[in-house]
Steps between C-alpha positions, in 0.01 A plus 500: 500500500587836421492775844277818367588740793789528754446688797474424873198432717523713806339474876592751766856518439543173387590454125496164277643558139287259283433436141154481332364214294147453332361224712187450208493375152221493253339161384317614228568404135706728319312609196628730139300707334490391149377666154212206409598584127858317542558450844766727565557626817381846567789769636443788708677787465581836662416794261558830521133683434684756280730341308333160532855350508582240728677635825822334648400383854855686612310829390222443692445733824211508762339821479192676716252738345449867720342735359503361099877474533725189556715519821741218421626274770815283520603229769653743708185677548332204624781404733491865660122469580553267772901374531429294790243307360677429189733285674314461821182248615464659785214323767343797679273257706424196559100312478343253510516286183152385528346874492631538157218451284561319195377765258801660559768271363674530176829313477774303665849513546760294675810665613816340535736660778864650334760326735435110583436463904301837531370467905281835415293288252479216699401691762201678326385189370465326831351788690247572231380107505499489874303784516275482216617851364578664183677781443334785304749701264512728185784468253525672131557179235513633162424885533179402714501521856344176660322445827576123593543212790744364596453119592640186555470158249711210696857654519397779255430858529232567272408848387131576379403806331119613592316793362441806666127587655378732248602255223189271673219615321197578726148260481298793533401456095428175513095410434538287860147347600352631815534313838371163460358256784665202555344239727661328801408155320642625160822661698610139695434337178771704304766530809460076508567500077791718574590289794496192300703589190757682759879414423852608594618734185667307251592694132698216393180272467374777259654523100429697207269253333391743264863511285500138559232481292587784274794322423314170444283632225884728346673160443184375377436705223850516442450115373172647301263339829251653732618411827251336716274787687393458841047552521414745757263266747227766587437474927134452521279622835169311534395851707540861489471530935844573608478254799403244229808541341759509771347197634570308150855674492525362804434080398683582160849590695406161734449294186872624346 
């Protein structure tokens, strides 16, 4: 793997130099865009809107419209907006992991510490798993400052960038329905359904079926076959009363 950020992670006066490594992939299928006429591949290119001539990417800058005129930024620029959190994850608190609601994550990293036996990360990896902590941080990765936790995987630091509160979009336009009544009888019914399929967490029992079959039906046709589709088997209620059908949820998941 290839590190995408060197910095340090700091707490209180304690600093850990680390690397940063994407800790995700992508498992979808890689598709080109092709011309249907012959099937060539389709190339995008970076024009100039004047000239219409493709533009070097070396003569490419980042630049910010103010007041109809382009204010042109280089790295420097970035860098001087915040120089300690260019280099810097540094945890300005500490929470509790499980208050950190899901809507909020983006993407993981794993860091790797820059000198071999590093007691600091050791350290913060053991006293955020024995006290069920994470460390909250901002950082700048690629001209965009980050907020993120900080969190440990085994005998890994892991650092996951969240978004920022107003990038949650309120609910208030949402067409919600108006409080409905649920009965006692109804209530039990669904807590024992939940109660029943209840199971420690377990991604790895989970793949990506989906490009398994996609993938199926490419090497198919690549033979000139259709590949063998799988028929949607339509779940049937005998009743429209709610109780009715958590009850026969209920002897379906006893019959599997």
């Amino acid at each position: 793997m290839r590190s995408i950020w060197k910095g340090s992670i700091g707490f209180g006066l304690v600093s850990i130099p680390v690397k940063l490594y994407s800790a995700v992939q992508t498992s979808s299928l890689d598709f080109d865009m092709l011309d249907s006429r012959d099937h060539a591949r389709i190339r995008y290119q970076r024009v100039n809107e004047n000239t219409h001539k493709e533009v070097p990417y070396d003569k490419i800058v980042k630049g910010y419209k103010l007041d109809e005129e382009y204010v042109i930024m280089d790295e420097q620029d970035f860098e001087d907006a915040a120089p300690e959190k260019s280099k810097v994850i540094e945890i300005e608190s500490f929470v509790d992991i499980a208050d950190v609601n899901p809507m909020f994550y983006e993407t993981s990293y794993y860091t790797e510490p820059d000198t071999k036996n590093n007691k600091a990360y050791a350290l913060l990896i053991q006293a955020l798993t024995q006290s069920k902590k994470a460390g909250l941080a901002r950082f700048v990765l690629r001209s965009t400052e980050s907020l993120c936790i900080v969190h440990p995987l085994k005998n890994v630091l892991v650092v996951t960038r969240i978004r920022f509160a107003q990038e949650i979009r309120d609910t208030e336009d949402l067409n919600l329905p108006d409080k409905i009544d649920v009965s006692k009888k109804e209530l039990d019914m669904g807590l024992t359904l939940i109660n029943q399929y209840a199971e420690d967490f377990d991604v790895s029992k989970f793949k990506d079926e989906y490009n398994d079959e996609l993938l199926k039906i490419i090497e198919a046709k690549s033979k000139g076959k259709r590949a063998k589709v799988k028929k949607l088997k339509p779940r049937k209620t005998g009743s429209d009363d709610l109780y009715d059908q958590l009850m026969a949820s209920l002897k379906t998941k006893k019959g599997a």
